[in-house]
C-alpha positions in Angstrom: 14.3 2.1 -2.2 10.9 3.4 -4.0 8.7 5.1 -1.6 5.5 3.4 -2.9 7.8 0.2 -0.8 8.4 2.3 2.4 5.4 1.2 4.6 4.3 4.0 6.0 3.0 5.1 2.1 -0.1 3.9 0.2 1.2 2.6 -3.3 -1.7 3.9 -5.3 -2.8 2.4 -8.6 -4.8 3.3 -11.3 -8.0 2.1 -13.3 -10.4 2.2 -16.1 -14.1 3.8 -15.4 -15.4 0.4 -14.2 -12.6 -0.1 -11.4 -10.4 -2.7 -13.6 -6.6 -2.6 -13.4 -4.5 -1.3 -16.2 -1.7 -2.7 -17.8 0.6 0.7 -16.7 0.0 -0.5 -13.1 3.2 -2.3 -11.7 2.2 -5.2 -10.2 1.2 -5.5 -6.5 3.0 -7.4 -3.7 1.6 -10.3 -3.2 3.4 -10.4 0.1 2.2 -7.4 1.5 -1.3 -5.7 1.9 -4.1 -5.1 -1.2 -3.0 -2.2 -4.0 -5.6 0.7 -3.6 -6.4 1.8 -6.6 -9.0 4.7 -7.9 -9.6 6.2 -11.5 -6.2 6.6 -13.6 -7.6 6.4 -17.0 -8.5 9.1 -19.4 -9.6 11.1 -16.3 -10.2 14.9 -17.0 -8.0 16.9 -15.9 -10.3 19.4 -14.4 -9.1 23.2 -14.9 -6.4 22.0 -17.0 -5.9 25.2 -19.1 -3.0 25.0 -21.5 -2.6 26.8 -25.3 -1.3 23.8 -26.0 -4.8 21.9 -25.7 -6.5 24.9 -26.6 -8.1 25.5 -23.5 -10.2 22.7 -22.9 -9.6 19.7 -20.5 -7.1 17.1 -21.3 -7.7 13.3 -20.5 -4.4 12.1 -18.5 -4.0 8.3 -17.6 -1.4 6.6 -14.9 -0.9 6.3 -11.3 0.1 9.9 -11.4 -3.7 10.9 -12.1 -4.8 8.0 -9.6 -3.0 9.3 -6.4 -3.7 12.9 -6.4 -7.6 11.5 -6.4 -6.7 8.7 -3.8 -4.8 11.9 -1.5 -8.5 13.6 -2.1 -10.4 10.9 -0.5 -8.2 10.7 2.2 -8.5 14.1 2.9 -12.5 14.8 2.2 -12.6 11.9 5.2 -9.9 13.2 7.6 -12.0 16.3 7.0 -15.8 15.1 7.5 -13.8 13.9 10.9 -13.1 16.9 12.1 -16.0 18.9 11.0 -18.5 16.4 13.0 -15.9 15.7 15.9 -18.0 17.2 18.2 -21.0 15.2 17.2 -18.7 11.9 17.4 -17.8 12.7 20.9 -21.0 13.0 21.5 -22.3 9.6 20.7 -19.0 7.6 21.6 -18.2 6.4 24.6 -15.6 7.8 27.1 -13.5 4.3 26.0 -14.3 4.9 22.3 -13.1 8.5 21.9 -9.6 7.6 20.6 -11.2 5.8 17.5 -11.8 8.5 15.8 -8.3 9.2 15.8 -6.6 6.0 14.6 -7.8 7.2 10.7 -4.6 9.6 11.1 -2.1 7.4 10.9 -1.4 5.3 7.8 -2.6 2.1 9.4 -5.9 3.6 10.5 -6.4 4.8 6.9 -5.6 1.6 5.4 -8.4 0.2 7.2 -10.8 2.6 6.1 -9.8 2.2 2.5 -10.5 -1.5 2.7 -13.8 -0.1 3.9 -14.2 1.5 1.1 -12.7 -0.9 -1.3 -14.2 -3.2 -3.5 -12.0 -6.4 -4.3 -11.4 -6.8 -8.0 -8.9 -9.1 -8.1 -6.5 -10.6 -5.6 -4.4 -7.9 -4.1 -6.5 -5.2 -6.5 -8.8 -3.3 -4.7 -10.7 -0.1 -6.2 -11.5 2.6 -3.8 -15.6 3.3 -4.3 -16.1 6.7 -2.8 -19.9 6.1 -3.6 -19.3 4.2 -0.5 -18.7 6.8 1.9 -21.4 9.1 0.3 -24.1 6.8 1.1 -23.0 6.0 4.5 -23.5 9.7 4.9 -26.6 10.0 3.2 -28.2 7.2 5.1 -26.7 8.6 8.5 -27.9 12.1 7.8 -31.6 10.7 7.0 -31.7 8.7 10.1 
């Protein structure tokens, strides 16, 4: 059994710059929920330093560069959660509190992501950070 099956794991997939599927990608099931996918094209490999590339940053594509930025997402959120989880409090209501806590657990997640998502194609959706920024923007400027 492949853990991207098990369902208590996010089957990440990659793209090209504009959010559009690549052939690498095995193909989603139709059955099941959307594939998230994020960048997994010639992204840079930030603070890749190898004497084999000479230094520099190396472009890697796959679902191997796609997760890792997926798993960052997911944390940067869990994170902004926690940081303002006094202000949340705060503003929820006594029968509201445990909200804030259903984006730890996979399903809670997935919900967010479709949040985020935009649908490309059926069952292909690519995760648009840009979302969650301006939420915050637009939050923090009232």
């Amino acid at each position: 059994m492949f853990p991207a099956r098990n369902r208590n794991v996010f089957s990440i997939r990659g793209t090209d710059e504009y959010g559009w599927v690549q052939g690498f990608n095995p193909p989603p099931d139709y059955n099941g929920e959307t594939c998230f996918m994020t960048l997994g094209k010639d992204a840079p490999g930030a603070s890749i330093s190898t004497s084999e590339h000479g230094g520099g940053e190396v472009c890697q594509s796959g679902t191997s560069v796609a997760t890792p930025i997926a798993a960052g997402i997911a944390a940067m959120v869990l994170g902004y959660a926690k940081i303002h989880e006094n202000e949340l409090e705060e503003f929820l209501k006594d029968t509201e509190k445990q909200k804030r806590y259903k984006i730890e657990n996979i399903s809670g997640m997935t919900e967010f992501f479709k949040r985020l998502a935009t649908e490309m194609l059926e069952k292909w959706s690519y995760l648009e950070i840009s979302k969650f920024e301006n939420k915050i923007a637009s939050d923090a400027t009232g």
